[in-house]
C-alpha positions in Angstrom: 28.1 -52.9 30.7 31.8 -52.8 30.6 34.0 -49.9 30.7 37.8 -49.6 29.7 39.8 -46.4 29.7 43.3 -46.0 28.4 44.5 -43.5 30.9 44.4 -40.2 32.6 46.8 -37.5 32.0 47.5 -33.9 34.2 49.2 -31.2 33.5 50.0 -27.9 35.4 49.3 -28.9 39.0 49.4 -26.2 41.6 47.8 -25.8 45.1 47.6 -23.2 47.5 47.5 -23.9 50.8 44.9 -20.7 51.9 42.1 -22.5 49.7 43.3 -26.3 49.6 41.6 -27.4 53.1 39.9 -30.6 53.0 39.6 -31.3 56.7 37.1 -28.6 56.7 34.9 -30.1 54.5 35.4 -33.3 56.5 34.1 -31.7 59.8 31.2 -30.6 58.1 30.2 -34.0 57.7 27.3 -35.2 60.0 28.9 -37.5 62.8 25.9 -39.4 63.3 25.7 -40.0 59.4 22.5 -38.1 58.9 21.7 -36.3 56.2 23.0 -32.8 56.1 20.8 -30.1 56.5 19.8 -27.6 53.2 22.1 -25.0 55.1 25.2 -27.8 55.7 24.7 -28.9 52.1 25.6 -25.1 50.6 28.3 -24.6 53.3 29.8 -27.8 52.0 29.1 -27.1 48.3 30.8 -23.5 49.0 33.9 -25.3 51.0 34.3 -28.1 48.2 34.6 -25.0 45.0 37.1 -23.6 47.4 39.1 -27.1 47.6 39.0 -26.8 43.6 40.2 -23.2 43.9 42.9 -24.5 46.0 43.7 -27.3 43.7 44.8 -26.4 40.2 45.0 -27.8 37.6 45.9 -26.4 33.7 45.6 -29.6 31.6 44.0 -33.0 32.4 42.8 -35.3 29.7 41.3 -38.4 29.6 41.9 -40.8 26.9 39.8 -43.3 25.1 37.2 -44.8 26.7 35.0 -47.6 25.1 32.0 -49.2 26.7 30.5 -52.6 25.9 26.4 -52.8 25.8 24.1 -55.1 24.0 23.8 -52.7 20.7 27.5 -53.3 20.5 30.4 -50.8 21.6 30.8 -47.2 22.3 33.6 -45.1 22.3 34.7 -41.9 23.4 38.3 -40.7 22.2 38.9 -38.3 24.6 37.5 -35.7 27.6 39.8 -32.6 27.3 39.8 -30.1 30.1 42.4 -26.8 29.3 42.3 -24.0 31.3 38.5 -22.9 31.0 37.5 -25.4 28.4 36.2 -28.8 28.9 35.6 -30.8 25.3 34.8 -34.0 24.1 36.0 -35.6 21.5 35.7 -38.6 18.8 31.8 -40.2 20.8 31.0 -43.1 18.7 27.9 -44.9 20.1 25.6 -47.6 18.6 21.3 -46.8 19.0 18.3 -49.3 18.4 17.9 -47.1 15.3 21.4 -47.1 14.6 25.0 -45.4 15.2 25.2 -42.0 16.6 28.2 -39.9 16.0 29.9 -36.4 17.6 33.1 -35.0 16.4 32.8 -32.4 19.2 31.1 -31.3 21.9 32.4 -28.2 24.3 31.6 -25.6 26.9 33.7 -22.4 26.9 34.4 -20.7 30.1 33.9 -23.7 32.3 35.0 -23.7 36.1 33.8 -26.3 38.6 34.5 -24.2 41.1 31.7 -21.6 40.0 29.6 -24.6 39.0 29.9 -25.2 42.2 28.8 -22.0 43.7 26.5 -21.5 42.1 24.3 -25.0 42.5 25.0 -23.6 46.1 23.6 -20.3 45.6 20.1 -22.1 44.4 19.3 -23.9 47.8 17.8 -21.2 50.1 15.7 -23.2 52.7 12.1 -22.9 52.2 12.5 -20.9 49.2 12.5 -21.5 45.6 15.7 -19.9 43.6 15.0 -16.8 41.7 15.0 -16.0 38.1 18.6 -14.1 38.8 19.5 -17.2 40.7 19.0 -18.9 37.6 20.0 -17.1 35.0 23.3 -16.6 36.6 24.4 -19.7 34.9 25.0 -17.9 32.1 27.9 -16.3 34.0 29.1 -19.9 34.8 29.1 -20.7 31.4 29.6 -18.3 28.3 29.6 -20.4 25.0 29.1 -24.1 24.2 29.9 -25.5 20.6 29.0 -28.7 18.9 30.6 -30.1 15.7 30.6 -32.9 13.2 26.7 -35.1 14.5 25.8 -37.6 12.5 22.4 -39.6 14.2 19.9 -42.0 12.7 16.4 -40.3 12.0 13.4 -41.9 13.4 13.1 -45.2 11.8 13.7 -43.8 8.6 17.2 -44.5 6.8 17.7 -40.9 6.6 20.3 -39.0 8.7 20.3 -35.8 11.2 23.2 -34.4 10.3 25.0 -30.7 12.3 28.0 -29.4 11.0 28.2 -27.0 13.7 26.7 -25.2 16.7 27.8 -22.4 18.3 26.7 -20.4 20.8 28.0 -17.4 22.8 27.2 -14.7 25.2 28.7 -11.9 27.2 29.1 -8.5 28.2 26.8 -9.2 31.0 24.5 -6.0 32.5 23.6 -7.8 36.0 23.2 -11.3 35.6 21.5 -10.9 31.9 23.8 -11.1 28.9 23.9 -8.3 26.3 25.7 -9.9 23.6 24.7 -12.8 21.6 25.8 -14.7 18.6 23.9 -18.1 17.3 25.4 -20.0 14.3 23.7 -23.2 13.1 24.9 -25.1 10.2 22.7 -28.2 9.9 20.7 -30.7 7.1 17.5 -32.1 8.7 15.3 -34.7 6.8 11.8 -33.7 5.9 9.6 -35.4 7.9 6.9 -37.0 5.9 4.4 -37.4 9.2 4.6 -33.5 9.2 1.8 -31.9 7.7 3.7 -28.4 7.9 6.1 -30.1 5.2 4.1 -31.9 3.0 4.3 -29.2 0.1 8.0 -30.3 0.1 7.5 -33.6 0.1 5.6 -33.2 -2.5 8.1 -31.4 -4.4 10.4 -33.7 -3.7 13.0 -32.3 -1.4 13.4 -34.7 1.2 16.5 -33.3 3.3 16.5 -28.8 4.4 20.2 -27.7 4.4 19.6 -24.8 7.3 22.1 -22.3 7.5 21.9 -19.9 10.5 23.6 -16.9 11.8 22.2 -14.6 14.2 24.1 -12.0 16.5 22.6 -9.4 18.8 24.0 -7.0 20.9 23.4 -3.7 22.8 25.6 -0.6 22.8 25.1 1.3 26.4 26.4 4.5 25.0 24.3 4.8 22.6 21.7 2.9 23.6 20.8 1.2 20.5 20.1 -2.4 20.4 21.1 -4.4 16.5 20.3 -7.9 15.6 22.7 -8.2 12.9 24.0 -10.6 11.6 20.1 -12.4 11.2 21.0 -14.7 7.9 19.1 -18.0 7.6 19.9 -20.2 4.6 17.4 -22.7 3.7 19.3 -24.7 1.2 18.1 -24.9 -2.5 15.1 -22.7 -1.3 15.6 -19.3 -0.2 18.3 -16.7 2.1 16.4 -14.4 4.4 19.0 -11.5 5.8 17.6 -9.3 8.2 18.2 -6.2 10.1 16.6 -4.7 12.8 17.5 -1.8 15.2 15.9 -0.5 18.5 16.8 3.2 19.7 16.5 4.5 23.3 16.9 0.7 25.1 17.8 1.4 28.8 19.9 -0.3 30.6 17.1 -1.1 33.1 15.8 -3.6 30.4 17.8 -5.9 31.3 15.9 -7.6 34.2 14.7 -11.0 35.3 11.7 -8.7 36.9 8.5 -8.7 33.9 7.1 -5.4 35.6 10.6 -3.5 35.8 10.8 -5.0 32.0 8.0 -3.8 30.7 7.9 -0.4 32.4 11.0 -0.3 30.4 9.8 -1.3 27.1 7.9 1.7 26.8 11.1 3.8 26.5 12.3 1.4 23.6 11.9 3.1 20.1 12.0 1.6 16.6 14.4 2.3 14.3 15.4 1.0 10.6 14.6 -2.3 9.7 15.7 -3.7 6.6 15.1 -7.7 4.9 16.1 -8.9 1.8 14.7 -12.6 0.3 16.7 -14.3 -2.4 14.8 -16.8 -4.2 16.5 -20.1 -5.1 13.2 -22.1 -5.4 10.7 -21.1 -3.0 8.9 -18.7 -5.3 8.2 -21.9 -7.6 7.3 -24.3 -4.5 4.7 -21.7 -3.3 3.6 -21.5 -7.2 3.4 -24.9 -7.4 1.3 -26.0 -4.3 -1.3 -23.2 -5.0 -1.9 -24.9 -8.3 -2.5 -27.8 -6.7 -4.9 -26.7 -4.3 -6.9 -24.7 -6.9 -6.6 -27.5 -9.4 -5.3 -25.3 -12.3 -1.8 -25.0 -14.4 1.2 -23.2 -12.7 1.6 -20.3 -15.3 -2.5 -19.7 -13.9 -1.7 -19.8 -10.7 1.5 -17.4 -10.6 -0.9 -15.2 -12.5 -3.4 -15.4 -9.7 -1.1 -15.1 -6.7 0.3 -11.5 -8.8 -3.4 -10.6 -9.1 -4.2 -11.4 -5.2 -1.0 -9.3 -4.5 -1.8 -6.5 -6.4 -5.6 -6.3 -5.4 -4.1 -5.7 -2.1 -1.6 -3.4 -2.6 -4.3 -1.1 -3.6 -6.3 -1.0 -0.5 -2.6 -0.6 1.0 -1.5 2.3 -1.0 -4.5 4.1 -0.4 -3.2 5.1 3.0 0.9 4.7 2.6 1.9 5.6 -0.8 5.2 4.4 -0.6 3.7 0.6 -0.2 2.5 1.1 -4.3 6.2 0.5 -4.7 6.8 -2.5 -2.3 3.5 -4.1 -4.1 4.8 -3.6 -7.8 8.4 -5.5 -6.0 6.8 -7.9 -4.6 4.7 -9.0 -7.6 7.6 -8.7 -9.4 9.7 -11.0 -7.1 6.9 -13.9 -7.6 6.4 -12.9 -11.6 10.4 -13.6 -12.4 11.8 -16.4 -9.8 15.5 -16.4 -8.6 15.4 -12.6 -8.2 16.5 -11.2 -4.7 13.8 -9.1 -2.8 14.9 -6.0 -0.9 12.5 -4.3 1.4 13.6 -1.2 3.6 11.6 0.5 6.2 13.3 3.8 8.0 10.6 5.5 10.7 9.3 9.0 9.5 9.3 10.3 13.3 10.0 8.4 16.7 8.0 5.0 16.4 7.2 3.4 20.5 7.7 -0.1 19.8 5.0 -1.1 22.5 2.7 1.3 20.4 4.3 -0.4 16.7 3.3 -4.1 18.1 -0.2 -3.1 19.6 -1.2 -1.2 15.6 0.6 -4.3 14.0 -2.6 -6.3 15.6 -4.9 -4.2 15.8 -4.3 -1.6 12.4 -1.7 -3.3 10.0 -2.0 -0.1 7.6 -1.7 2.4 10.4 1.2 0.8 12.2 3.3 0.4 8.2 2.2 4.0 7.3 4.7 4.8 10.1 7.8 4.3 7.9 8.9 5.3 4.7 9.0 1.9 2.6 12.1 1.6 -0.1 11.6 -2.0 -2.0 13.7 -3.1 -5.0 14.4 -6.9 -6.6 17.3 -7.8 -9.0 19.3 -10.9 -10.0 
């Protein structure tokens, strides 16, 4: 392979003497050229993020960079590093199944210096790092982003395409994050070696436009816990929204220790949760494979699938008699497609949610005759 870059640029130099000592790291150098001990390899780690303390620098960039292999050449426009952001930009490389492409690729709140530390913080001689030791990356790094990916699918002539990727996290209670926000924007090929997506296939929608936001965060204060925004987008298909809040989450939740966790998790209580469906298509996809499998027309089929649902609201409604009204919805939703489905559960007293998930398995009726149950549709 041969490499060319077009040149190196830095910006915003500064050094400090008290942290800028590199004849320290030098002395802790074996002199007899051994290799240095798990303790001189941290003390040397720790020295060398002090060095980068001690050298500054606010800008550096590093142009274009292109790379000649047998599938042809590769190119990367540039490698941007500004202030706590290091990004690349413009990578252009040929694959056996054909050219991969990357607008942009970063990570937010990057320091080699705490990289540094804390690689050195995971070598304890004769002991494996801990789940806080690991975790406390996330400190090192709080966000990365990805933009523009356009990649060759299998063998297929089909392409894997992201518009973006974003991830972020913060307000940090120990070394566990409290905040997060997800957003995918992205259109994926249906695999026809997937069983899973045959009914699509079928269909024929060969390509899922996903659209994906999802944010979670916890309010000390309050102690209430909301993951909101929780939109996914599935193209032509269907848009899910979602709601859910917890109540009474302690702090002491946020652990890397299960038992501590769990004990915890008892305290947690459930409160509103809240979805809503909008049908653009799936409601005739479902229709339409249940035909198939039962060999009859799709107006037959719709008519069956109302009946099943109905038949089962009644056993439901027998013990919750608010579900009559999500069942008549519901069979509603699948009677009339392209109507939006709204279904609202609000806890008639405090609701355990150790005690919710254990009736969800073992009573379905019991643990949904917890809530009242508001359910509407509409265009």
């Amino acid at each position: 392979m041969r490499m060319q870059v077009d040149g190196f640029t830095f910006d915003d130099i500064a050094i400090r003497p008290s942290k800028f000592r590199p004849a320290e790291i030098i002395a802790l150098v074996p002199a007899d050229g051994s290799i240095p001990t798990p303790a001189q390899s941290r003390d040397m780690i720790e020295k060398v993020a002090d060095l980068f303390d001690g050298f500054q620098i606010g800008k550096a960039e590093i142009g274009r960079q292109t790379a000649e292999t047998p599938q042809g050449t590769g190119r990367l426009d540039a490698v941007k590093y500004d202030q706590d952001r290091i990004t690349l930009e413009g990578l252009d490389i040929p694959m056996p199944q054909g050219q991969f492409k990357m607008d942009r690729f970063a990570l937010k709140s990057f320091s080699v210096a705490n990289l540094m530390r804390w690689a050195a913080s995971l070598q304890t001689p004769g002991r494996p790092p801990s789940p806080d030791q690991m975790v406390g990356l996330f400190r090192v790094l709080q966000g990365a982003e990805i933009k523009g990916v356009v990649s060759p699918y299998k063998t297929t002539r089909q392409l894997f395409t992201i518009d973006t990727i974003s991830l972020n996290w913060g307000e940090f209670v120990g070394p566990i994050p409290s905040k997060v926000n997800l957003v995918v924007k992205m259109v994926a090929p249906t695999d026809p070696d997937n069983p899973a997506l045959q009914p699509l296939i079928v269909a024929g929608v060969d390509k899922l436009a996903i659209d994906l936001d999802l944010g979670a965060a916890w309010t000390e204060s309050s102690g209430a816990f909301a993951l909101a925004p929780a939109t996914l987008d599935l193209g032509n298909l269907a848009r899910l929204q979602t709601r859910v809040a917890l109540v009474n989450v302690p702090r002491g939740l946020f652990t890397t220790d299960p038992a501590q966790a769990m004990g915890q998790a008892a305290l947690v209580e459930t409160g509103a949760l809240e979805a809503s469906l909008r049908d653009g298509g799936v409601v005739d996809l479902v229709v339409a494979q249940f035909a198939r499998m039962q060999n009859v027309s799709r107006d037959a089929a719709r008519s069956a699938i109302v009946a099943m649902i109905r038949a089962q609201g009644e056993k439901i409604a027998g013990t919750n008699s608010d579900a009559r009204g999500a069942v008549d919805a519901l069979a509603g939703f699948v009677e009339a497609p392209g109507q939006t489905l709204t279904i609202k559960l609000t806890p008639r007293a405090k609701v355990p949610l150790m005690q919710l998930m254990q009736l969800s398995q073992t009573d379905p009726q019991s643990a949904l005759a917890q809530f009242r149950i508001e359910a509407s549709t509409g265009l």
